[in-house]
N, C-alpha and C positions, 0 to 999 in steps of 0.2 A: 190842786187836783193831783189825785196822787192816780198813775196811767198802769193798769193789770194788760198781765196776758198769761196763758198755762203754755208749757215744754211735755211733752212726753216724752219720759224718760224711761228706761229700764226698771227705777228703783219707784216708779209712779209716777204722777201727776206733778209737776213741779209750778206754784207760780210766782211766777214772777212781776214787782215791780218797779216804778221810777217816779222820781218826780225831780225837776230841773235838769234833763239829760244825764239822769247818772242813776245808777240803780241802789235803790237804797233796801230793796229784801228780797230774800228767796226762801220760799215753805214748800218742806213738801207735806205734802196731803196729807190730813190728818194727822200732825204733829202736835204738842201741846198747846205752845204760842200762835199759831196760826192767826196771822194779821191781824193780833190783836192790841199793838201797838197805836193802830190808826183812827183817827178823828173825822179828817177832812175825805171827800167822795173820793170814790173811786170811778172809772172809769176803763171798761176792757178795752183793748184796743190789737190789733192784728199786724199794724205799722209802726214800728217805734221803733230809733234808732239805736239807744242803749239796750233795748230788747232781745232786738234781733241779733245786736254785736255778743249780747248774752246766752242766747241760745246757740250761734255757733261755737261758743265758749263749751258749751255746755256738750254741743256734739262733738268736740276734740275730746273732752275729759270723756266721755264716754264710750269715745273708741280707742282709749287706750294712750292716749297723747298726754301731753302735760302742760297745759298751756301756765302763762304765768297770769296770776290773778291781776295783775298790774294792767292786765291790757284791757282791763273794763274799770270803769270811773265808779266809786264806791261811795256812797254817798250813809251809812246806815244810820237811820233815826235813834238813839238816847242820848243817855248820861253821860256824859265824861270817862265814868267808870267803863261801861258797855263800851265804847268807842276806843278806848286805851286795849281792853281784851279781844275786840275786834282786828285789831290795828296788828298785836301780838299774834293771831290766828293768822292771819293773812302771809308772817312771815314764816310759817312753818314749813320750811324743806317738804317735798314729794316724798313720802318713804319713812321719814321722822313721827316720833310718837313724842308729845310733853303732857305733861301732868297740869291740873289745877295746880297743885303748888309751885311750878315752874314759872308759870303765869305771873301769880300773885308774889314769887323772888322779885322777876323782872319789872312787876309794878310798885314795889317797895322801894327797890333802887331806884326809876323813875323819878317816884316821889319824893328821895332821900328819905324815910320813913324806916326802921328798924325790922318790922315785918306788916305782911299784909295777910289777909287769911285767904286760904285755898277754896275754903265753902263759899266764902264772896261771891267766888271765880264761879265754880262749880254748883250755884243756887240756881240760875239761869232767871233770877227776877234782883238783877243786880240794881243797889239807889243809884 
């Protein structure tokens, strides 16, 4: 059972959700991939604990705060691949800008692998 709830937020509609106490996605409205990763039900819900730790997550960053992504349990559904550039996303400094091919450097070295491609990275429908 995978557990939904929506955030209003400044930038829209955000929803959010969990499964096994850990949040494993966030869409905002109307974006490409919009939950369409998922199989198993869904379920709204208005009480959840990774939820609600997520939405005051979300009302720090949006008053201007900086919280550290660390302090919610990140659970995100794919590949190996998507989880390594997820894992890389997560580490990017407040204020820092990287590239696809930054990414795919530091998933090369990872790998020990010579190079890794940037469009990989940057396809957003990574194997």
């Amino acid at each position: 059972m995978i557990y939904i709830t929506h955030y209003n937020s400044p930038i829209g509609d955000i929803l959010l959700a969990s499964k096994n106490d850990k949040l494993i996605g966030l869409w905002i409205e109307n974006q490409k991939y919009y939950l369409s990763s998922f199989k198993e039900e869904l379920q709204e819900v208005e009480n959840n604990e990774i939820l609600n730790r997520t939405k005051e997550w979300l009302d720090k960053y949006f008053d201007g705060e900086k919280p550290n992504i660390n302090e919610l349990e990140l659970e995100p559904i794919g590949s190996d691949f998507r989880k390594k550039v997820w894992k890389i996303l997560c580490n990017i400094p407040y204020g820092k800008v990287i590239t696809y091919n930054d990414i795919a450097k530091e998933i090369a070295k990872e790998k020990a692998i010579k190079k890794m491609s940037a469009q990989a990275v940057g396809r957003g429908s990574w194997a």
